[in-house]
C-alpha positions, 0 to 999 in steps of 0.5 A: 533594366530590372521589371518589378517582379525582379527587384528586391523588398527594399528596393519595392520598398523604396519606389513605393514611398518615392511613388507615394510622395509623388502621388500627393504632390500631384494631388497638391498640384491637381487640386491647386491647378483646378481651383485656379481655374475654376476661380478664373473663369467664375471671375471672369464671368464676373467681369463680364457681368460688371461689363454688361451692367457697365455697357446697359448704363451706357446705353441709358446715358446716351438715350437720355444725351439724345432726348435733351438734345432733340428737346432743346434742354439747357446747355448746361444739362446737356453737358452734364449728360455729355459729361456722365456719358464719356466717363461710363464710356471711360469705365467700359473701356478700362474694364473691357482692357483690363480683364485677363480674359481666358480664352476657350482654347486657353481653358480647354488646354488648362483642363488637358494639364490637370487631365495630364496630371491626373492620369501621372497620378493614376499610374503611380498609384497603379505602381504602388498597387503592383508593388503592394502586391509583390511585397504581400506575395 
């Protein structure tokens, strides 16, 4: 196999624009790969939070369950209390279920690809800088 310094100016040539294209589709692909993940976990942190407030309104509704019941209120206010507590507890679930949650490990191995990507850009463009250099030479 023929090293750099070895080839001729149209082949440097020729690797050089491969290598350049190669480079900003990578670039492309760095930029695409970190705004998904950015906009997943901030997401999800979202999620949470919406769960949280979820998961407070929850705990307000059963205490005041408790409190109608233990003063004897009206029947009818108590099932309505009971009614409102069984669809929060309704909405916690579903949210809860229905989150696409992204683990740790999930994120970190996320991250490691786009480290990947970045470093596939680096050698190119190392490359590139190599046969710049040949071809000035």
């Amino acid at each position: 196999m023929k090293t750099l310094d070895q080839m001729t100016n149209e082949q440097l040539t020729y690797l050089k624009q491969k290598w350049s294209a190669e480079s900003k589709e990578l670039d492309r692909d760095i930029v695409r790969s970190s705004v998904r993940l950015t906009n997943r976990l901030s997401r999800q942190e979202m999620d949470q939070s919406e769960i949280d407030a979820l998961k407070e309104d929850l705990a307000k509704a059963e205490s005041l369950l408790e409190h109608l019941n233990s003063t004897n209120a009206p029947q009818e206010m108590i099932d309505n209390q009971q009614a409102l507590l069984d669809k929060i507890s309704m909405e916690v679930e579903t949210e809860s279920k229905g989150r696409n949650v992204l683990t740790p490990e999930e994120a970190y191995l996320q991250q490691a690809s786009i480290d990947e990507l970045k470093l596939q850009k680096q050698y190119r463009e190392d490359k590139i800088t190599e046969i710049e250099s040949l071809l000035t030479a």
